[in-house]
N, C-alpha and C positions, 0 to 999 in steps of 0.2 A: 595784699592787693593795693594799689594805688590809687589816687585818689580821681584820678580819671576812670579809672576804668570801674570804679564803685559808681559812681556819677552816670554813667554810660548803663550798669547793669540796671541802676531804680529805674529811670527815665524807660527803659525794655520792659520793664516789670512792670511801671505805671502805665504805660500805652495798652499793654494787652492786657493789664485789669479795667481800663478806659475805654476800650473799641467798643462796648457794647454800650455804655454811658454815651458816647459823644454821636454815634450813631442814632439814640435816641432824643439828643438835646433838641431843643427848639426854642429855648428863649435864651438870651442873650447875658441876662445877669448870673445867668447859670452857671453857663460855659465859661464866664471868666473866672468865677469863684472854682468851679471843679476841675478846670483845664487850665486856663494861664497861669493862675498863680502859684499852683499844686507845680507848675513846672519852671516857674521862675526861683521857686523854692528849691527843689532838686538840681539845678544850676547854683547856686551859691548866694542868689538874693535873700536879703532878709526883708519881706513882703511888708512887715509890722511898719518898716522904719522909714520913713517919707527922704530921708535921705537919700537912697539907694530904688527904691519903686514910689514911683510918685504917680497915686491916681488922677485922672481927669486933671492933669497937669494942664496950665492956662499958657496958651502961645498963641501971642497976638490978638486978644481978644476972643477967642475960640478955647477948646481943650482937647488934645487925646489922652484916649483912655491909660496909655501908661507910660512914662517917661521912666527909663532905665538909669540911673547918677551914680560919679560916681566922683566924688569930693565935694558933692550937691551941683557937677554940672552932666550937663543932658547931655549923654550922650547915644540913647537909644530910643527910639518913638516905638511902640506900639499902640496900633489902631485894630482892636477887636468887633466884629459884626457876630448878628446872629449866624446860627451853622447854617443856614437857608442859602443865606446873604451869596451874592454876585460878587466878586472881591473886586476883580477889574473896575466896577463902577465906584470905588473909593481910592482910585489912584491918586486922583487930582488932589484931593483933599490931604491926604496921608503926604504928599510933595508938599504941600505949601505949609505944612506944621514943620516939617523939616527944613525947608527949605530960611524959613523962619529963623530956627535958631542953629542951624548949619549942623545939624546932627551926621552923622558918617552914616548910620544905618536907619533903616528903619522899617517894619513888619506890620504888614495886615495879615487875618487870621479869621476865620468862621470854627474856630476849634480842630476843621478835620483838615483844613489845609493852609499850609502858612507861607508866604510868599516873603522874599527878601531882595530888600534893593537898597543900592547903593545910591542914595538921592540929588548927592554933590557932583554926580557923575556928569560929562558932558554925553548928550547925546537925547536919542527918545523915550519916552516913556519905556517904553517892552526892554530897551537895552540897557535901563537902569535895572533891573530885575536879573537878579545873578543864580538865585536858586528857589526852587518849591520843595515842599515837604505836606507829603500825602500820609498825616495818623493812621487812615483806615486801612487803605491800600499799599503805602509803604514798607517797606522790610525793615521790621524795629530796631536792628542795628543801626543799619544806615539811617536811618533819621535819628535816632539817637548821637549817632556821632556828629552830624549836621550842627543839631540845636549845640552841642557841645562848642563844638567850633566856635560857633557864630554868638553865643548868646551867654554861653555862663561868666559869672562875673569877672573869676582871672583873664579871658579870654580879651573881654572887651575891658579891662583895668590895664593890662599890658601892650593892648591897640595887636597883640594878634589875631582877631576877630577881622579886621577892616586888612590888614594881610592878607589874610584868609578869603576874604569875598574879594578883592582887588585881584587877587590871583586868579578864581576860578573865574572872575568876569573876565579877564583878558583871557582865558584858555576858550571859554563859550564864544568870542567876540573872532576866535581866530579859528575855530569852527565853522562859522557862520560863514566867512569868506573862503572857505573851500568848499563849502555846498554850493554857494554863490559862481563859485567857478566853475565846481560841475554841472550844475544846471544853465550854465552858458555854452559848456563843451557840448549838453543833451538838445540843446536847442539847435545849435547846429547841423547836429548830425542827423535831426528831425525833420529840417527844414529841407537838408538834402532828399531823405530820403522818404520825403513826401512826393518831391519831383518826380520820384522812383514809382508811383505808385501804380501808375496803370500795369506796367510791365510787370511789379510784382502780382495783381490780381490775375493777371493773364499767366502764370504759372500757379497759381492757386486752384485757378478753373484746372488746368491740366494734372495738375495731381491728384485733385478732388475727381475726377472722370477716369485717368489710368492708375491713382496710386504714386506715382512719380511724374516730378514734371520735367522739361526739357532746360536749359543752364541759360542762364543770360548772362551778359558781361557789366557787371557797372565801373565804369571808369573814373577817373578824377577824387577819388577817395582823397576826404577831407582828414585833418587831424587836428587838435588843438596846440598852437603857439601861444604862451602865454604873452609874449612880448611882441609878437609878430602879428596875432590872429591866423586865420587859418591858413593854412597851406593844401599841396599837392601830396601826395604819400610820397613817403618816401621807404628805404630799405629797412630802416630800422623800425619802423611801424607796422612792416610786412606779416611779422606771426600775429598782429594781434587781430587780425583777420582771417585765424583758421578756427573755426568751431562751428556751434549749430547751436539752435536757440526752437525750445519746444513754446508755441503757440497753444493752447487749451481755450477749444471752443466750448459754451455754455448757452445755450440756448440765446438769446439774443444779446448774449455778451462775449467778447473774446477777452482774455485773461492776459496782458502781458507778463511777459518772463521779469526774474528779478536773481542780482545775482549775480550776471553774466556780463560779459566786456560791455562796453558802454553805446557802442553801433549796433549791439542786440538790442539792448535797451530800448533803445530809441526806437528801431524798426519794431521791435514790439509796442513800444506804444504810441507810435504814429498807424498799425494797424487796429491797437485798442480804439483810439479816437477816430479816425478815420473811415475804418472798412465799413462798419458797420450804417454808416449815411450814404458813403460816397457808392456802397456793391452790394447791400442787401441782398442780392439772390445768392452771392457766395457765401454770407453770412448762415442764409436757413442754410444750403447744400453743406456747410462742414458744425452745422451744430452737433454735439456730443463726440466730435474727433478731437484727434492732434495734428497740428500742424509742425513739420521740424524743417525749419531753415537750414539748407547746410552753407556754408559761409568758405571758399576758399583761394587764397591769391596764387592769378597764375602771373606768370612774367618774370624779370628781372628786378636784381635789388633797387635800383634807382627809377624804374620805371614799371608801376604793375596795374593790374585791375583786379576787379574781384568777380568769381562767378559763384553766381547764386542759382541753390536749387531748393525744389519744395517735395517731401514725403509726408503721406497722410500716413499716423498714427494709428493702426486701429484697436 
């Protein structure tokens, strides 16, 4: 067995002999003698030698609780609170220790969750923060391999630690701006299909009354350019406009769909936020049904619309 993956197996071992310990902690000198150090130790520090873990370490007239060394310079801050403790309310502090002595990493922890940031980084507070790690709730592999990464002493002696967090923060960072985009394409297609909305209710009432409602056309079908902003449909965006999208009413809530193309989406939850203030009466008349949007483009590749119909579920 190597010596990673011995490392990886104790860190398994310790955490589910510890979930019931840290779950109980409440004071703070505790947690760090039974939890931080018991695991800086099974990472490869030798806790004993102020060289290597330096307590209540002095930066700038101030101190945190443990400065990580390794040739006697800092290259790791941790700031431990009680397991109670609010972690975000020590961001500030835990920056400017760092900030201080230009440390790469640096970790706050209440024992059961431990939070990592890269402090040198440009940007906001929340985007300096690259990863969490949940002891209780976590799956002890994966946080095991986590702390390994990020924390044992070859890791951060070879600087592939700050590799390692550099990487995932640009992977989180380019995440970000594709939710960022799709929550601009959903705005969109929200905003349209608000305009939509009387006409949608007005086949709502009719399928809620016959079971099916009669087709309306909506035209001008938007899409997202990303270099352009929106356009006009066009041929090649034509299928992504055949389906149907189930609505679930609940008593004075309607349930948007999830899941489904993203003009569902929307029209599901532009009737989530929506119906329910702007048509109340439709809201009680389809409580404990389904409603199924069916979605289908008629016309030409270059020129089409979309007709929409409504079936109550029973």
């Amino acid at each position: 067995m190597d010596e990673t993956q011995n490392m990886k197996e104790r860190i398994v071992s310790f955490i589910k002999e510890k979930k019931e310990t840290i779950e109980n902690l409440h004071n703070e000198a505790r947690m760090k003698q039974e939890i931080v150090l018991p695991l800086l130790e099974i990472l490869g520090w030798n806790t004993k030698d102020t060289g290597e873990v330096m307590p209540e370490c002095a930066v700038g007239g101030l101190s945190v609780d443990y400065s990580l060394r390794i040739s006697g310079t800092n290259k790791v801050f941790i700031e431990a609170k009680r397991p109670e403790e609010t972690l975000g309310r020590h961001e500030k502090q835990l920056f400017g220790y760092a900030f201080h002595d230009e440390v790469f990493l640096a970790v706050l922890t209440n024992g059961k969750e431990w939070w990592f940031y890269l402090p040198l980084k440009e940007g906001k507070w929340r985007e300096k923060k690259f990863c969490t790690l949940d002891i209780i709730n976590g799956t002890p592999d994966e946080v095991a391999s986590k702390f390994i990464d990020f924390l044992s002493k070859e890791n951060i002696a070879t600087n592939r630690a700050k590799e390692l967090a550099e990487e995932i923060s640009e992977q989180k960072k380019k995440k970000e701006e594709i939710y960022s985009e799709e929550e601009e394409s959903r705005s969109i297609y929200k905003e349209y299909w608000e305009n939509k909305l009387d006409d949608i209710a007005k086949i709502i009432r009719e399928a809620l009354q016959y079971g099916k409602s009669e087709e309306i056309f909506v035209s001008e079908i938007v899409y997202i350019s990303k270099e352009k902003g929106p356009k006009k449909g066009r041929g090649r965006e034509m299928n992504r406009w055949y389906g149907f999208c189930k609505i679930q009413c609940r008593g004075e809530k309607i349930l948007p769909p999830r899941g489904n193309m993203s003009h569902m989406i929307s029209l599901g939850d532009v009737l989530y936020s929506s119906l329910p203030q702007m048509y109340p009466d439709i809201l009680q008349k389809c409580s404990g049904k389904t409603l199924v949007f069916h979605c289908k483009p008629v016309g030409d590749e270059e020129n089409f619309s979309v007709k929409l119909w409504v079936e109550v579920e029973q």
